[in-house]
Each structure stands twice: as C-alpha cells, then as structure tokens.
VEXDREN-2710 file (C-alpha; in Angstrom, 1 decimal):
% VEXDREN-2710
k/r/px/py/pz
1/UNK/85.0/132.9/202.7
2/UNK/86.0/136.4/201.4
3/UNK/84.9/137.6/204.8
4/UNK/88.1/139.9/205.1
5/UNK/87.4/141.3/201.8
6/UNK/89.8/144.2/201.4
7/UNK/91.8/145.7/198.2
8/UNK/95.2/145.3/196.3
9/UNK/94.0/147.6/193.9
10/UNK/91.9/150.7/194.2
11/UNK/88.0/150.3/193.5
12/UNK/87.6/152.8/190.8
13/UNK/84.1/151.4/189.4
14/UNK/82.9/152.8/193.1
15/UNK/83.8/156.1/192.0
16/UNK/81.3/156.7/189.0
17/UNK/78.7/154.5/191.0
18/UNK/78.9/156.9/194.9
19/UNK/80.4/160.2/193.1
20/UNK/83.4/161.9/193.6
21/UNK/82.2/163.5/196.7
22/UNK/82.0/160.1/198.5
23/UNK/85.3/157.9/199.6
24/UNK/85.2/154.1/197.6
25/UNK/86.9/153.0/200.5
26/UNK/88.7/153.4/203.8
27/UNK/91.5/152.8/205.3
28/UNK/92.3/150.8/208.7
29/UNK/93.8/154.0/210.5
30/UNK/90.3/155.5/209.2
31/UNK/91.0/157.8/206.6
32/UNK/89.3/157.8/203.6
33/UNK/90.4/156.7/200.2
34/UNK/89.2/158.7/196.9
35/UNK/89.5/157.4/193.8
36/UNK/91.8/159.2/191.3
37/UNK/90.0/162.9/191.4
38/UNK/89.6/165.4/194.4
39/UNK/85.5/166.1/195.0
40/UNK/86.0/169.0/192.1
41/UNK/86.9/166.4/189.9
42/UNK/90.5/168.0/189.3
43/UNK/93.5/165.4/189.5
44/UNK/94.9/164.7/192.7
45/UNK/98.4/166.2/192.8
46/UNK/101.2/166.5/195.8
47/UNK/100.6/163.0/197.0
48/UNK/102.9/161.3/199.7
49/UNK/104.4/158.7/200.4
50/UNK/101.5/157.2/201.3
51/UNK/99.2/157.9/198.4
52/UNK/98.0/160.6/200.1
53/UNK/97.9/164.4/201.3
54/UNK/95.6/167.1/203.4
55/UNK/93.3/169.2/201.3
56/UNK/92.2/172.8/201.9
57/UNK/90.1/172.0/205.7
58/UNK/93.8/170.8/206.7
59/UNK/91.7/166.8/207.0
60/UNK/93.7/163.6/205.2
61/UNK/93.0/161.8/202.6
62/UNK/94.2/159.1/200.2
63/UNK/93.9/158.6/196.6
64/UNK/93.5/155.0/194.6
65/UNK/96.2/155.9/191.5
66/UNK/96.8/153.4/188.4
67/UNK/100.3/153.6/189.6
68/UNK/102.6/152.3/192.3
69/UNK/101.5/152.2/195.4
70/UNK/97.9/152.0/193.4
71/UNK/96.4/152.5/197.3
72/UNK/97.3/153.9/200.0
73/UNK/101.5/152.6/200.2
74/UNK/101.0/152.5/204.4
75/UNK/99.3/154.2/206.8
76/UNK/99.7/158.4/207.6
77/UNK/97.1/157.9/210.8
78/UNK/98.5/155.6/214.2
79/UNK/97.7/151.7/213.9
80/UNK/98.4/148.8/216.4
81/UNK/100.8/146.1/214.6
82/UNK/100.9/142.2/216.1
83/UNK/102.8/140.0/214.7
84/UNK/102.9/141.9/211.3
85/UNK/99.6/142.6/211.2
86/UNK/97.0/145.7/211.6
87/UNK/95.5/145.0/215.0
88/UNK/92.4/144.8/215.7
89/UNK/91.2/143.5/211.8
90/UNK/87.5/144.0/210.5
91/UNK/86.3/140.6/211.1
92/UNK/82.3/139.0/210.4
93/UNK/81.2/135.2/210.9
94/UNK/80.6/133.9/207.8
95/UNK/77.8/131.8/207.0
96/UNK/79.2/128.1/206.1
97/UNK/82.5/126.7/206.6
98/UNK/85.4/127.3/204.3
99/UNK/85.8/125.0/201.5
100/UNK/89.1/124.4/199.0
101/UNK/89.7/127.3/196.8
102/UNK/88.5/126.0/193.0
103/UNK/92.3/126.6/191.4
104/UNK/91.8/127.3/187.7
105/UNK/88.8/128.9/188.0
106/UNK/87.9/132.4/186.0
107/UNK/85.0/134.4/186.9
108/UNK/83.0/134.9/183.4
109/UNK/80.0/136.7/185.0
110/UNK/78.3/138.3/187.6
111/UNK/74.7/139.9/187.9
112/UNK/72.4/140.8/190.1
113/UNK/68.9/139.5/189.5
114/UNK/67.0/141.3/192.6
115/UNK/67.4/143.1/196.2
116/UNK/69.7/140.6/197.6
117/UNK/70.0/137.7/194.6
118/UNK/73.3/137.6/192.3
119/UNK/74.1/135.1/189.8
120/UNK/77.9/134.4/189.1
121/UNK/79.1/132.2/186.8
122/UNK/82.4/131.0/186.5
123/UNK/84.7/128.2/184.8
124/UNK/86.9/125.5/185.0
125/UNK/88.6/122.8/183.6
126/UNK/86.6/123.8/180.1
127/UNK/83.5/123.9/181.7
128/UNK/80.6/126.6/182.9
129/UNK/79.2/126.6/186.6
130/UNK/76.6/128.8/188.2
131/UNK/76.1/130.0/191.4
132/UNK/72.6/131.9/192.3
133/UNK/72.7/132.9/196.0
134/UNK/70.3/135.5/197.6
135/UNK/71.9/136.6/201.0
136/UNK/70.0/138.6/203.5
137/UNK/72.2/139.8/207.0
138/UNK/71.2/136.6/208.7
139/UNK/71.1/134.0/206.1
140/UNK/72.2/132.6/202.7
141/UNK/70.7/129.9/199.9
142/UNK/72.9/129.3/197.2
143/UNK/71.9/127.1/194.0
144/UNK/75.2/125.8/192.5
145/UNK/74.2/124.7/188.8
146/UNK/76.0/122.2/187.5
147/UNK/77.0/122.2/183.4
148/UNK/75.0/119.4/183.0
149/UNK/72.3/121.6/184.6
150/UNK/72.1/119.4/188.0
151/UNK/71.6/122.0/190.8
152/UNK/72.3/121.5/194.5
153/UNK/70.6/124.1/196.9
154/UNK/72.6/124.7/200.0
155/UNK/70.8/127.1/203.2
156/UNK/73.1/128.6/205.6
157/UNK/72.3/130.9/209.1
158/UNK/75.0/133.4/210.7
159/UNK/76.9/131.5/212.7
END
C-alpha cells in the first residue's frame, strides 16, 4: 500500500527541511523538481509549459508552483508511454498484502517517535485509531490501537 507514492501537488515542506539548493523531488524523465525558489532563493520566472525552464549552466529544471500545473504539467525530457502510462514505473514489494481503503477516514496526526517508529492517528465514523509501526528496509511491526484501547500487533518481512 502507497508503494507508488508519487505527487499531485508539489512537496513544499521538503523545501525548508533539504534547502533550496536540493530538489524535493524528481521527475520520471529525471529532472529535478524545485520547489517555488531558484537555489538563490529568487522566484522562479520564465516557466514553460511544463513548469519548467534551463537556468544559467543551460541544465533543466522544474518548479512546484501554488498554481496550475502546481508540478511539472508533462515531461520536457523523452519517456516510454504503454498503455497511457510512464514505462518502466518506480515499483518496491511492499511488506503485507493490500487491504480496503478505510473511506471516511481523516488523518488527525502523525509523529515520529524514534529512528524508524511513527505514530499516526487517524479517524472514522466519530472515532480515534492509532497506528505505531517501526519499519526498517526489510521488515515492519505495526500496533493498531483500537479507541477502546485494544491493540493488535501485526509483523511483516519484504516479500
């Protein structure tokens, strides 16, 4: 689950956490993707069609905006399409099998508590869950806390 992670929406919290010097993302044709500043931390001007635009080494770039296309609005570099689709995709086996999305459910937190341990908490139907998980690369335990405080530990390995 969320193992093709990718964005709608530029990651602009990346920005202040990796500096302006760093990309918060790329893109599949590999070009990077700044957030709304150049590395000098002036505004990015003369942007394409694509969201984005070669800076003074001649190398291309794109820009997360808070306007349409908000990322980069297609692809400036040369990508393979099958059957509508970016080919090949970034791809990982997850760790358990996919379950039903929880529809109705709102995210209402989300910490980490150590190296590789996060607590989110979430609700639905009127009620608050919890979910502590620690995941390393090869393996995941997840505690899902019940509102009634009830916990059920789950252990998964890489498949």
């Amino acid at each position: 689950r969320a193992d093709d992670y990718h964005y709608h929406m530029a990651p602009f919290h990346l920005q202040a956490i990796a500096g302006k010097k760093v990309p918060i993302a790329y893109a599949l044709d590999g070009f990077p993707i700044y957030g709304e500043t150049e590395i000098d931390g002036k505004p990015a001007v003369g942007l394409d069609e694509y969201n984005g635009h070669f800076d003074a080494k001649k190398k291309y770039h794109y820009h997360g905006t808070k306007t349409y296309p908000y990322i980069n609005g297609g692809f400036k570099g040369v990508v393979k399409e099958v059957d509508g689709q970016v080919d090949p995709q970034a791809a990982t086996k997850g760790f358990r099998p996919a379950g039903a999305p929880l529809r109705g459910a709102s995210i209402t937190g989300f910490e980490r508590l150590g190296n590789d341990s996060y607590n989110l908490t979430y609700s639905l139907n009127g009620s608050n869950y919890q979910i502590k998980y620690t995941a390393t690369l090869t393996n995941v335990s997840m505690d899902f806390i019940n509102p009634d405080g009830s916990t059920k530990t789950e252990v998964y390995q890489r498949r």
